[in-house]
TITI-429418 format. One record per residue (C-alpha): x, y, z. Coordinates in steps of 0.1 Angstrom, whole numbers, plus 2048, in hexadecimal, padded with zeros to 3 digits. Layout:
<sites>
XYZ;...
</sites>
This chain:
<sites>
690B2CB02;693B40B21;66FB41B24;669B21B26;681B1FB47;67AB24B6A;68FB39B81;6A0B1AB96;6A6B07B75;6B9B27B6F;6CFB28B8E;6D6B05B89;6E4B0BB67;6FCB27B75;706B10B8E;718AF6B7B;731B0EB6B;74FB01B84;770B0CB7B;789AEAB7B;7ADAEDB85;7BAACEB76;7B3AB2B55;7B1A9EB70;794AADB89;782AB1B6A;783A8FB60;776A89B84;75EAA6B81;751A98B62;74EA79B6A;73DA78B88;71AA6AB78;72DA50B5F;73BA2FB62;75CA2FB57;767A19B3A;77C9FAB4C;7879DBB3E;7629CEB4D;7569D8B28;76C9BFB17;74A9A7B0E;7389C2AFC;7499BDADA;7449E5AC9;7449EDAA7;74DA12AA1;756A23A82;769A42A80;76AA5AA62;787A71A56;77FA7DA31;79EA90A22;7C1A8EA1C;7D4A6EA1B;7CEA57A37;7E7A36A3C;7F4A25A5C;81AA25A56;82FA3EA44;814A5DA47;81FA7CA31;816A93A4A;81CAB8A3D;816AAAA1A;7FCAC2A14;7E3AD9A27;7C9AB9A27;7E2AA0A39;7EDAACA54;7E7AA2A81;7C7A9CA7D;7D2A79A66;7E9A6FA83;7D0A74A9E;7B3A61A8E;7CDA43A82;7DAA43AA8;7B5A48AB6;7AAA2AA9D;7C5A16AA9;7C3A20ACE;79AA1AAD3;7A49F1AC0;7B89EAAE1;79A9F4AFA;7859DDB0B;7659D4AFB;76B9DFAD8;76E9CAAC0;7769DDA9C;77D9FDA93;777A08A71;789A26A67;777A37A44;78BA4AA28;78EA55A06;799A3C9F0;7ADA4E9D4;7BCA379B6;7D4A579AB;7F7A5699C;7FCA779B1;7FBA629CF;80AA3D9DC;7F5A209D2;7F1A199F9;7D4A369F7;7C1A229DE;7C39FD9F4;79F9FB9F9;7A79EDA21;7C29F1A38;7CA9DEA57;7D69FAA75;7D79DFA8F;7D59B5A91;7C79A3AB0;7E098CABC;7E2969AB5;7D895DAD4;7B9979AD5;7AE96FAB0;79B950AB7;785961AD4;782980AC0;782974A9B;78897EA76;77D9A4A76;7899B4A97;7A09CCA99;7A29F1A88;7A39F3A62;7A6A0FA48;78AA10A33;78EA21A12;76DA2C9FF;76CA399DC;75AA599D6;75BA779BC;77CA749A0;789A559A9;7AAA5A997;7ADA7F9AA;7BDA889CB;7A5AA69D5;7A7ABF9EF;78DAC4A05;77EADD9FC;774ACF9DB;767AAF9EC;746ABB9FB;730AB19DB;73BA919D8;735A88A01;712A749FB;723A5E9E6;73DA53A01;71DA56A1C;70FA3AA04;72DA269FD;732A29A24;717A19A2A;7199FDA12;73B9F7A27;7259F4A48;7089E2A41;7219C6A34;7369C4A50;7179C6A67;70F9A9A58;732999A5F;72F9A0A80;712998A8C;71F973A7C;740977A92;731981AB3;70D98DAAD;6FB96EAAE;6EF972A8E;6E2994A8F;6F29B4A81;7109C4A98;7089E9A94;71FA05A96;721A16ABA;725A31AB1;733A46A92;749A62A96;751A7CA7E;774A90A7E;770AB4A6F;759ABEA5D;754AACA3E;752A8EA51;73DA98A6C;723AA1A4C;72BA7EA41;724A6FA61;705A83A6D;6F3A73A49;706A52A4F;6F5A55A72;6D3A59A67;6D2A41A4E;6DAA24A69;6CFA36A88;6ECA34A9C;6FBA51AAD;714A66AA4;734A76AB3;746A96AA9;768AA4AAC;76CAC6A96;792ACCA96;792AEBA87;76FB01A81;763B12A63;753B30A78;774B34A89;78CB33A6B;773B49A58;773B65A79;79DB61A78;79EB68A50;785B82A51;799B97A6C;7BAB92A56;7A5BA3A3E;7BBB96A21;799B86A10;776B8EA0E;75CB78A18;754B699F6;779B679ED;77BB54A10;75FB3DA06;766B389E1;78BB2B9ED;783B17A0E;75DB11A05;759B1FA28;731B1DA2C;731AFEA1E;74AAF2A38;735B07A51;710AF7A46;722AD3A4E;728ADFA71;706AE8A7C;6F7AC8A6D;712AB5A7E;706AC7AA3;6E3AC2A97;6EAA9AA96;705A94AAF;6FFA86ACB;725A8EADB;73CAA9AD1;75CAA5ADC;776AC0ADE;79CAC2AE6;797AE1AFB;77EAF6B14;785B13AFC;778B01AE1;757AFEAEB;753B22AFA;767B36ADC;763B1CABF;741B09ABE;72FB25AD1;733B3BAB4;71CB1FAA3;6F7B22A9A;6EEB00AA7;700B03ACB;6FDB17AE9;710B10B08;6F4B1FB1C;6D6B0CB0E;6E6AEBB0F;6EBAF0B35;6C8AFAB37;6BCADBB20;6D2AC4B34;6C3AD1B55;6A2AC8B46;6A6AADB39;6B8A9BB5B;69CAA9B6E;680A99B51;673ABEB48;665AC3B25;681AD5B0D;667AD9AF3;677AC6AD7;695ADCADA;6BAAC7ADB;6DFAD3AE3;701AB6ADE;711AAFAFC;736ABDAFA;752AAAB09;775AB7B11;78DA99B06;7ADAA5AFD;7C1A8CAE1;7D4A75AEC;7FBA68AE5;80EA46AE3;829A4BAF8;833A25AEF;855A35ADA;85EA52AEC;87FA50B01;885A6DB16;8AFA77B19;8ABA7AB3F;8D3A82B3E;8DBA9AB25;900A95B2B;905A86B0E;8FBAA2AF6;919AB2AE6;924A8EAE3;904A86ACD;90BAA9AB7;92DAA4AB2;928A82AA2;90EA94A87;923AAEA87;944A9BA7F;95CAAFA9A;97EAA2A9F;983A89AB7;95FA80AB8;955A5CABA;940A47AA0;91EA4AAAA;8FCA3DA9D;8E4A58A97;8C5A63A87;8C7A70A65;8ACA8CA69;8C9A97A83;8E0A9FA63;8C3AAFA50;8BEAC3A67;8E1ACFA75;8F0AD7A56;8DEAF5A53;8EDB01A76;90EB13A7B;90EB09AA2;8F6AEBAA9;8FCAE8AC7;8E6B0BAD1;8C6B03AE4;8AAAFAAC7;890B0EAC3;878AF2AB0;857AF8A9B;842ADBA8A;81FAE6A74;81BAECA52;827B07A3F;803B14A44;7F8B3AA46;7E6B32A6B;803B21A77;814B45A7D;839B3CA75;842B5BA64;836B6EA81;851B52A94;86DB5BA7D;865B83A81;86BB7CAAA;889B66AA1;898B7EA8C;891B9EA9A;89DB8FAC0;8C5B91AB9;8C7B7FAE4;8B5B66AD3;8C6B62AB4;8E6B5DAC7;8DCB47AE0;8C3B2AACF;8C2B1FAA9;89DB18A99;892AFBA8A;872AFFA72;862ADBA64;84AAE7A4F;83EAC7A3F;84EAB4A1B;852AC49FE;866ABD9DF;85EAE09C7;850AFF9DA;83EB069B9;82CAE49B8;818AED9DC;7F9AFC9E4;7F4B1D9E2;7F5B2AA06;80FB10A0D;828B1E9F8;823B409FF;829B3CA23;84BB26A16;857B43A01;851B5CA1C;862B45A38;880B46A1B;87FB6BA15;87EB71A3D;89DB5BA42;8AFB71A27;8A4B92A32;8ADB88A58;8D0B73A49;8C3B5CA5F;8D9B43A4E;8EEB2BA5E;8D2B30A7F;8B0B21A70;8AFAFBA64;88EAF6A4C;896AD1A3D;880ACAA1C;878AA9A26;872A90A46;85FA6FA4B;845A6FA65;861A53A7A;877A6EA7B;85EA86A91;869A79AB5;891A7BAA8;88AA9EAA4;87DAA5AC4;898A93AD2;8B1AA9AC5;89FAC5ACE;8A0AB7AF3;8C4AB1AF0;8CDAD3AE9;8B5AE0B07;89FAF0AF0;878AF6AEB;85CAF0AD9;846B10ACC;825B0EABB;818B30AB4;7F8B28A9B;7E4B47A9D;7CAB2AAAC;7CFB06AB6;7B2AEFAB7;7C9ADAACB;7ECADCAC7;7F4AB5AC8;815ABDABE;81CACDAE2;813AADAF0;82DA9FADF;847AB4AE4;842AB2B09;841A89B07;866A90AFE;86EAACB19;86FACBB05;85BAE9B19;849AFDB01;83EB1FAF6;819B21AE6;7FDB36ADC;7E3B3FAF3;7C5B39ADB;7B9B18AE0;7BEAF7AEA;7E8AFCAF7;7D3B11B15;7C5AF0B20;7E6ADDB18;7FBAF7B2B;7E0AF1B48;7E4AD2B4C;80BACDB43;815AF1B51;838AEDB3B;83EB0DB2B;82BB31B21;810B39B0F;812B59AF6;7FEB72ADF;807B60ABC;803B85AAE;81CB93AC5;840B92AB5;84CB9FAD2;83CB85AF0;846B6AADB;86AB70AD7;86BB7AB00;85EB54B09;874B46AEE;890B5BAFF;889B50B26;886B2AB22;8A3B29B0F;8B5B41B28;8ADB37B4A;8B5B12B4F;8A3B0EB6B;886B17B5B;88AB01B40;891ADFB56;86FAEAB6C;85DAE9B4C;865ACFB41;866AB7B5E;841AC3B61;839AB3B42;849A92B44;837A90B62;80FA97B57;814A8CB33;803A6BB3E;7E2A7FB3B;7E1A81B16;7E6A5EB0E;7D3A48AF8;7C6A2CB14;7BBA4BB26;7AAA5EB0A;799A3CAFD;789A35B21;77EA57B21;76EA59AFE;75DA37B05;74CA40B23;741A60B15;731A4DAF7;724A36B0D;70FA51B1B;6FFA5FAFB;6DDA51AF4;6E2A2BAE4;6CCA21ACB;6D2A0CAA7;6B3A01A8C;69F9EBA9F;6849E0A86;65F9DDA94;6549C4A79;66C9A7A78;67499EA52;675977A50;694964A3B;692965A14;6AF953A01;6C4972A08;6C795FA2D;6D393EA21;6EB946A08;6FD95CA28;6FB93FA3A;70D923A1F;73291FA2D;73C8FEA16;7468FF9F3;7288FC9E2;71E9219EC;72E92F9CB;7149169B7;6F591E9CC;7029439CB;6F694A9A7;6D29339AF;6CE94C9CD;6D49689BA;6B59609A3;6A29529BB;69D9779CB;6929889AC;67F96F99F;65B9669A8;64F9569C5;62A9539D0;62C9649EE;64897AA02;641960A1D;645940A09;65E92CA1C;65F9129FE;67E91B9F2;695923A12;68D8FEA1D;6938F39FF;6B8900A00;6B98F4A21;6B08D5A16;6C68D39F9;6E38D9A12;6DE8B7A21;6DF8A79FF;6FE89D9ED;7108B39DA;7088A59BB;6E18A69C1;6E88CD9D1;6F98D49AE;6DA8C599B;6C08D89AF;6D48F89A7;6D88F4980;6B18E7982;6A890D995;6BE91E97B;6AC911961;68C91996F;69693A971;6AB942953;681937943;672951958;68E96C94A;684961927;65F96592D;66498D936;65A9A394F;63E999963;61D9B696B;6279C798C;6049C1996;60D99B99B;6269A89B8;60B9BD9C7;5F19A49C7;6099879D7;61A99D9F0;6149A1A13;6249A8A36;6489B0A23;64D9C6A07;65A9BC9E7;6749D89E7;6899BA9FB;68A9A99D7;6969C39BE;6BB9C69B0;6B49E69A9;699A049AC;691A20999;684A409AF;66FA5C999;673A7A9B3;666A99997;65FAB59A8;63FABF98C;625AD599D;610AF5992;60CB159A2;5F2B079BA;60FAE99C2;5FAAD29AD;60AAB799B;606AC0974;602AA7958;624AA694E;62EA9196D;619A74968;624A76942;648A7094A;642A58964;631A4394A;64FA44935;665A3994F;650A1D957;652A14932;678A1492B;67E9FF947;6669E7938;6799E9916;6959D2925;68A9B6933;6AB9AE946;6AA9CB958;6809CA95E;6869AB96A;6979B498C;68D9D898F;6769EE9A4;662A0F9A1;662A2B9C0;64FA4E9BE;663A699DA;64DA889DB;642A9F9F5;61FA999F2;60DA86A0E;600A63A06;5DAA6DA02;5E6A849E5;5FDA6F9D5;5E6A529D2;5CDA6C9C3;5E6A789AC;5EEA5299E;5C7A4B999;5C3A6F988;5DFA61973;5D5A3F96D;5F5A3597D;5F3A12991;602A149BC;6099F59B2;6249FA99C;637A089B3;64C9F59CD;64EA139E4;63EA369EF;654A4F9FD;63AA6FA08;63EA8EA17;65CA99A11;66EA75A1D;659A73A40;642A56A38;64FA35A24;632A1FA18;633A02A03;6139F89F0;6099D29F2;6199D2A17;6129E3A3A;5EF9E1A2C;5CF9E8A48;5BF9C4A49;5989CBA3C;5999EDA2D;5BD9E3A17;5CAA08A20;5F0A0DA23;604A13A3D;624A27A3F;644A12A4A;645A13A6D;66BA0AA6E;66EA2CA59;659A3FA76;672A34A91;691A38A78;689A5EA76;67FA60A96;6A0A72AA3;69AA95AB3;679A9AAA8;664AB3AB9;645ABAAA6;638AD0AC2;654AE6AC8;65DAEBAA6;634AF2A9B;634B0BAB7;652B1DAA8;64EB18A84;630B2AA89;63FB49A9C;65EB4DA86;649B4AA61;62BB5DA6E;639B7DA84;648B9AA73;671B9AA77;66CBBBA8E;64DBB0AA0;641BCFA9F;620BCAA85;5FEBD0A94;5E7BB5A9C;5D2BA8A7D;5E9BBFA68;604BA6A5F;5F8B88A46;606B64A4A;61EB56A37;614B30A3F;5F8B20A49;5FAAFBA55;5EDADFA40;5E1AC3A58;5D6AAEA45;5F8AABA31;609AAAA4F;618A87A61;623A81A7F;647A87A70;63DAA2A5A;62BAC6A61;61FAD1A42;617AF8A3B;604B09A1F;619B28A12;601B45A15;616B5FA09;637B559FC;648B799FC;648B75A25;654B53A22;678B51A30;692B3DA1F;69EB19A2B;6C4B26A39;6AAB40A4B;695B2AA5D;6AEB0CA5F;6C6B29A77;6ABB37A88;6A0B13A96;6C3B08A9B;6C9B27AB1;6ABB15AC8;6B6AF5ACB;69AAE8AB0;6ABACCA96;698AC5A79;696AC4A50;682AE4A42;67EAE5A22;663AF6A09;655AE29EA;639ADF9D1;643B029BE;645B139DF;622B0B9E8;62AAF8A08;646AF9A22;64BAD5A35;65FACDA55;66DAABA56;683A9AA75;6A8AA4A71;6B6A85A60;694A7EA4C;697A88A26;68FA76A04;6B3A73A02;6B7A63A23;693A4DA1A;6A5A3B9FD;6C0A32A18;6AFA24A2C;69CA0CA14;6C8A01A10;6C89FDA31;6A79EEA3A;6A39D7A1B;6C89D3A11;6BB9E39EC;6DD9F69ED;6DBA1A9DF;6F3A169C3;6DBA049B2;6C1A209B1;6B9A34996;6AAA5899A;699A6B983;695A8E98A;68FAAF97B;6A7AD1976;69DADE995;685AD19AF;67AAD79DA;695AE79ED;6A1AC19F7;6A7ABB9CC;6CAAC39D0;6CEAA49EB;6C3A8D9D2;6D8A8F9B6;6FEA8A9C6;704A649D2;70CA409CD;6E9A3D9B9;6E6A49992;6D5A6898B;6C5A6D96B;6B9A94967;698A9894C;69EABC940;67DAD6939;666ABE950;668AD3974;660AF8969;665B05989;674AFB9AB;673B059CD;69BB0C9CE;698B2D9D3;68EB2B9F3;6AEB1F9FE;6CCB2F9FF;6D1B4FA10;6E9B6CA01;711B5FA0F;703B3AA0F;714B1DA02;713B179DE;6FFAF79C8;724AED9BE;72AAE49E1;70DACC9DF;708AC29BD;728AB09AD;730AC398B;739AA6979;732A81983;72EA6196C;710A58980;6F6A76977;6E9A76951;6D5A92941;6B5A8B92B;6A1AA6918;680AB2922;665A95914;67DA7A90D;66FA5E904;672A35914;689A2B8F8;6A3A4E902;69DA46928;6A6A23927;6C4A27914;6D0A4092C;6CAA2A94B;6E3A0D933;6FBA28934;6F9A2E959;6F7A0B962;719A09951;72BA25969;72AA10989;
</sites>
């Protein structure tokens, strides 16, 4: 990149690396081009969805500490949820989850919706039926299983689909509520950690709306931290965290997000610069460009944002006189000549592990997790005898019930905690209660305050430390790690010390010194109470919003405006007779008409809504019958639909579409014989059941450009016209024969809603430069001139303007798809490379673009929703196979007909795994044998249509 930069652009870049003293100058600073988000906003009306994928997500009663999966990162995206409901100018908040229906969980898990926050009576008639922040709950992978999350990244299409479903509904709503009609889309969606931020980045693509992501804790990092404990090798690291896969979501979340947003300044410079797909340096440089309207070559960085979490401070009462202390103890206590005294039960819990309660507190809150460094706490603790006689510790490490019944690493770091007390006889001076209700967490602090103690957090790392926040919102000062976000905290609060979490010794020397010098304590925590209004929610929301009302807007805006069908009435029937009409409409879509643009029938139901009900209700049975003939009568030739189509596809009609995606090709990367064979059978079974004929579609999904496949279906004497749609090269182009047809010459066009769907960071010439350099020079550059052959050559004519096509030349040069896919990320270049036809081509495709991604956007496009698509492919396939198979669609898998793939071109050696990608065992993908027959294929596709 630095080649393509002049000297002042340079300078320039250097220069805006200004050193801030305060949360508050850099919320100036940063905001110096913005418009800050003010109640001026309160027409706009947003829609924004927000996605937090594991653990166990509910509004009240949160079992934080339950396990590894369910821990702050639940509170702050409930709170956040909740928090961005209340802001001017947005309207719902939609909070996605996992539903799981699981007797090892509460029923509330499996509640499909959740309300987090009401509009108020006298707000409900301006703002109506939907506002507010929900949970949503969406099913994917073992329903009936609570999973960890390291087990849920094969199952993550299907919640992308399900996800979507969810949207394009309530899209719908809203544009009824306040959208005059048309679809409200989401503003933006935002991804939290990395499983959602892979979520969101497809989720994003598929409805061309921009994304957001907040990381919370990084794969890279964790993997550096467990690698220098040197406990685990690399493959033991990744076979128990399924670390690359965790990392792999990552880089496609920075390749697609518009907005990353971090807790801390350290984050960005020690966390996501250790990334292949961000560089603090070249998204200065990109961003200097780009203000001054310089060509970056195709080449994108996200924008990073420092927004630290924010708190409600709506139930936190500060003790400003801690007179009354000993008074407080000696109730819970029971002392002689102590007074009756309401106070909180955690109080009890926790006290009747101490000998002397009323010694300063030395409190810790995480989970009872290996990073979380509390055995290194106890160690200081124990070894410090000062400190042993002056403070008592308190350790809340979560609920448990059985230390044999948790998770592995959990339990380990409980028994050493246990084994550490014993060895110290710490007994009588630690408090570790087995169980506390999320309620109970500001009573805790409290006593903590009242016994002028302090709050330590000394995780090896902290992506945040929201906990510190808290502690401070009740005026304890703290002590907390140096690595991460408590640096920023500590900045801007300045109420305690930071420390080396690896040094025993530091630790137990800040512990000491708080709890010892009075003075020191009351400074500390006066500061707090006094800046803590900088972290909370109102504040963090106005910031968010006006940094996501800086990223680049855009939603599907569809060139070619699709009249009304039936679909368009029934919506729009509010009386009682909609239930009747409901089943007439239904039949009315997949039945015939003489032309997609035949009004007859909408005005007809118009019509019929100014008769009375008794004439509606004849009209109705009379089209029922009409159909319920047709039915009889069979499936109709698909060449009628062809013939009578025009402008609009008849995709728009189908109930359900089955996509043939075989990956068949020769050594030349010709299709063989075989292909056409089997997609002959598969047009024939569906034909053997005339029910399911009768409302059903045909797609092809190859990589082959359109002029090839067209040559392939005459060579096969296979009809365009029984297919409703085309999805070429590789998912760039989307036609559909019979519309988008070339008046005169009757040649098809590609969808040019598709073209601008995809459109998202494409940069054709950048990336053709590059591709070229990277597949074509020797990895040392050091080969003579003329002395090095090519490994691609590019195919023009194959190519699109979404698509550059290349010719492998010689495949032992040709670098694998993790290879490539770094190298470009390292330069800013965001794209889909993948190699296909039995390793006989390599094709680029825009980032988001992808057969996959094509069948979602026929969902979102022509409301044909994907989970009633059927896709037939082979054992093994292009390097994009594997993306096909997991989802909300069926998947049947014809065994013996693909002899050989592209797939191992993929992966490099350390990579993720096909288990991360491809669920293991899922009622929605069948297997056939090799040459199965219509009758075989058609009962399997009965079977699936069963499973959902």
């Amino acid at each position: 990149m630095s080649e393509d930069l002049s000297e002042g652009e340079k300078g320039d870049v250097l220069g805006e690396a200004v050193t801030l003293d305060s949360p508050r100058k850099k919320f100036q600073r940063n905001f110096s081009n913005l418009e800050v988000w003010s109640d001026s906003n309160v027409e706009k009306k947003l829609y924004i969805v927000l996605i937090s994928l594991h653990g166990l997500v509910r509004g009240e009663n949160m079992e934080l500490g339950r396990d590894s999966d369910t821990g702050g990162q639940i509170k702050y995206i409930v709170e956040l949820a909740r928090a961005l409901a209340k802001m001017p100018g947005v309207y719902r908040v939609d909070l996605f989850t996992r539903q799981v229906s699981s007797p090892e969980v509460d029923w509330s898990y499996g509640e499909p919706t959740e309300m987090l926050s009401a509009t108020s009576e006298e707000d409900s008639a301006d703002l109506g039926e939907s506002s507010g922040a929900y949970i949503v709950r969406i099913p994917f992978g073992p329903t009936d299983k609570y999973l960890r999350k390291e087990l849920l990244w094969p199952h993550i299409p299907e919640f992308v689909d399900g996800a979507l479903a969810h949207i394009l509904n309530m899209s719908k709503a809203l544009g009824e509520q306040i959208g005059a009609g048309q679809p409200v889309w989401p503003y933006v969606i935002h991804g939290h950690y990395a499983d959602a931020g892979d979520s969101a980045a497809l989720l994003s693509g598929a409805l061309n709306v921009p994304m957001v992501l907040t990381g919370h804790s990084l794969g890279r990092n964790k993997l550096e931290q467990l690698l220098k404990q040197g406990r685990q090798s690399k493959e033991d690291i990744n076979s128990t965290y399924r670390i690359m896969r965790r990392i792999e979501a990552e880089e496609l979340s920075l390749d697609a997000a518009e907005l990353v947003i971090t807790s801390t300044k350290q984050e960005i410079d020690e966390q996501w610069g250790l990334y292949d797909g961000f560089d603090v340096k070249l998204e200065k440089v990109l961003r200097a460009r780009g203000r001054r309207g310089v060509n970056c070559h195709g080449r994108f960085m996200p924008r990073m944002a420092v927004i630290p979490p924010g708190m409600d401070f709506s139930n936190v009462v500060v003790q400003e006189d801690l007179a009354d202390t000993d008074g407080d103890l000696a109730a819970v206590t029971n002392s002689e000549g102590s007074s009756p005294k309401a106070v909180p039960t955690i109080w009890s819990e926790v006290m009747r592990f101490l000998t002397n309660p009323h010694k300063p507190m030395i409190l810790a809150l995480s989970r009872p997790d290996p990073k979380k460094n509390l055995t290194t706490l106890i160690k200081a603790f124990g070894e410090c005898r000062p400190l042993r006689e002056l403070a008592n510790l308190t350790l809340i490490m979560g609920n448990r019930d059985d230390i044999d019944e948790m998770s592995g690493g959990n339990a380990s770091v409980l028994i050493t905690v246990l084994k550490l007390i014993d060895k110290y006889d710490l007994y009588g001076q630690v408090a570790f209660p087995k169980h506390h209700k999320q309620s109970d967490v500001p009573d805790i602090y409290r006593l903590a305050g009242k016994t002028k103690g302090v709050f330590i957090n000394p995780a090896v790392i902290e992506p945040f430390g929201l906990t510190l926040i808290e502690a401070a919102a009740h005026g304890l000062p703290m002590v907390a790690t140096k690595n991460g976000g408590p640096v920023d905290i500590h900045r801007a609060l300045n109420n305690g010390l930071l420390v080396d979490p690896h040094d025993q010794q530091a630790i137990a020397d800040a512990l000491l010194k708080l709890v010892s010098e009075k003075n020191l304590w009351q400074e500390c925590r006066r500061n707090g109470l006094k800046n803590i209004h900088l972290f909370s929610w109102p504040e963090h929301c106005r910031t968010y919003l006006t940094r996501v009302a800086a990223c680049r807007m855009r939603h599907p805006q569809w060139q070619t405006d699709t009249p009304a069908d039936e679909l368009a009435a029934e919506d729009s029937l509010n009386d009682s007779l909609k239930d009747v009409l409901d089943m007439s409409l239904r039949l009315s879509i997949d039945g015939d008409k003489t032309s997609l643009n035949d009004r007859t029938s909408l005005n007809e139901q118009k019509t019929s809504l100014n008769e009375s009900s008794d004439d509606v209700v004849k009209h109705v049975m009379s089209r029922m019958n009409r159909r319920q003939d047709d039915v009889a009568a069979g499936p109709r030739d698909s060449s009628a639909d062809v013939a009578a189509s025009g402008k609009y596809p008849v995709l728009r009609r189908r109930r359900k579409l089955f996509v043939v995606a075989l990956d068949c090709y020769d050594g030349r990367g010709l299709p063989e014989k075989k292909m056409v064979q089997t997609i002959q059978e598969i047009l024939k079974a569906v034909k053997l059941d005339a029910q399911i004929a009768r409302f059903s579609g045909f797609a092809l999904s190859t990589a082959m450009p359109m002029y090839e496949l067209v040559e392939f279906l005459k060579w096969g004497n296979l009809k365009v016209g029984d297919f409703d749609a085309l999805i070429c090269s590789s998912g760039s182009e989307v036609y559909y024969p019979g519309a988008y047809v070339v008046e005169g010459g009757g040649k098809l066009c590609p969808d040019p809603d598709y073209a601008t769907h995809i459109d998202y960071r494409w940069g054709s010439d950048g990336l053709k430069k590059t591709i070229w350099k990277l597949m074509n020079t020797p990895e040392g550059g050091g080969a003579k001139s003329g002395s090095f052959s090519c490994a691609v050559e590019e195919d023009a004519k194959s190519s699109n303007s979404h698509c550059l096509s290349y010719s492998i030349k010689d495949l032992t040069k040709a670098k694998k798809v993790d290879d490539m896919r770094q190298k470009l990320r390292m330069r800013g270049l965001r794209c889909h490379l993948m190699y296909c036809r039995n390793s006989t081509r390599m094709q680029v495709v825009p980032l988001l673009a992808s057969r996959s991604q094509a069948l979602r956007y026929l969902f979102v496009r022509w409301r044909l929703n994907v989970a009633n698509m059927y896709v037939i492919l082979g054992e093994t396939g292009d390097t994009d196979y594997e993306e096909m198979i997991s989802g909300a669609h069926k998947t049947i898998i014809l065994k013996d007909i693909v002899s050989k793939g592209s797939e191992e071109l993929l992966r490099t050696t350390g990579s993720y795994l096909r288990d991360d990608i491809v669920p293991g065992d899922s009622p929605l993908v069948a297997h056939a044998k090799g040459g199965a027959k219509a009758e075989e294929i058609i009962n399997i596709i009965r079977q699936l249509s069963k499973a959902g």
